[in-house]
C-alpha positions in Angstrom: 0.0 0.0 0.0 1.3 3.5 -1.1 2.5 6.1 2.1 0.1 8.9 2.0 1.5 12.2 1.0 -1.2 14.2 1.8 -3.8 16.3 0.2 -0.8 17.7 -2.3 -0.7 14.2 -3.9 -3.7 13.3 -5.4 -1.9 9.5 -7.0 0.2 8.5 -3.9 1.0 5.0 -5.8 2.4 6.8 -9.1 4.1 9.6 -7.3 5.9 6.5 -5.1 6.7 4.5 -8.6 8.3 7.8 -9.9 10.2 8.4 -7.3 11.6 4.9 -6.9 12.9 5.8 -10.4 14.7 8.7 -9.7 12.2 11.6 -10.7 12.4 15.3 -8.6 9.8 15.4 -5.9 8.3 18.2 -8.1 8.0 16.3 -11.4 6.7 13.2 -9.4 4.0 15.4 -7.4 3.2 17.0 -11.1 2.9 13.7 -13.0 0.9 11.9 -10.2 -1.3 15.0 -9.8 -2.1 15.1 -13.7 -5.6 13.4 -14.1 -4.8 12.3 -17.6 -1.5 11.3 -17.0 -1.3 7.4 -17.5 1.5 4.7 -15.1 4.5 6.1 -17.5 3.6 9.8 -17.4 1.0 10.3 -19.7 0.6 10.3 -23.8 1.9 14.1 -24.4 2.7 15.4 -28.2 6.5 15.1 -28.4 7.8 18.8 -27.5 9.5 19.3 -30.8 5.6 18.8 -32.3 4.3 21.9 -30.0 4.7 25.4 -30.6 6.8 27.7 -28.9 3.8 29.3 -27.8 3.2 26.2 -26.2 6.4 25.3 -24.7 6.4 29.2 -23.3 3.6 28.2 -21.8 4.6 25.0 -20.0 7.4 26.5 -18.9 5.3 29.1 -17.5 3.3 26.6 -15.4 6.6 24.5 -14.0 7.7 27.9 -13.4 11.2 27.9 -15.7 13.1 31.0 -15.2 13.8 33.3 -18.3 11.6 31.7 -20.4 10.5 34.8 -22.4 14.0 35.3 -23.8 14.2 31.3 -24.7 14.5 30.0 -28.2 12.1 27.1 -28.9 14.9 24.8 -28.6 15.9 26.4 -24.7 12.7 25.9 -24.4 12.9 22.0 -25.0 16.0 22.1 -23.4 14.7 23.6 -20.2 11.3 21.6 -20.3 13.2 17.8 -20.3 15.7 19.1 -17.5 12.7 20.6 -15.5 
């Protein structure tokens, strides 16, 4: 049976599973907290299929510092090491 994390994590079992493999408490609480995210993290369009609109705006929501002077590929960049 999964610990309980508290109201912050709404998949206590996934957030556990992603965190056994290595993922940043932030990423794990993000992924497990993500209604449509499946076991592996969901079924997201690639980020090189998005627009930089929507990469800006990602970034925006994980909170990625100097995002508005990124290029689309910073914003990739920053997004996969987020």
């Amino acid at each position: 049976m999964a610990k309980d994390h508290g109201p912050q994590i709404k998949n206590d079992e996934q957030y556990e599973k992603l965190r056994d493999k290595g993922m940043s408490k932030t990423k794990a609480a993000r992924i497990a907290n993500d209604p449509n995210s499946g076991e592996k993290g969901g079924e997201a369009d690639k980020y090189e299929e998005r627009s930089k609109e929507d990469l800006y705006e990602e970034a925006k929501k994980v909170g990625v510092e100097g995002r508005s002077k990124m290029s689309k590929k910073e914003l990739i960049k920053a997004l996969r090491n987020s």
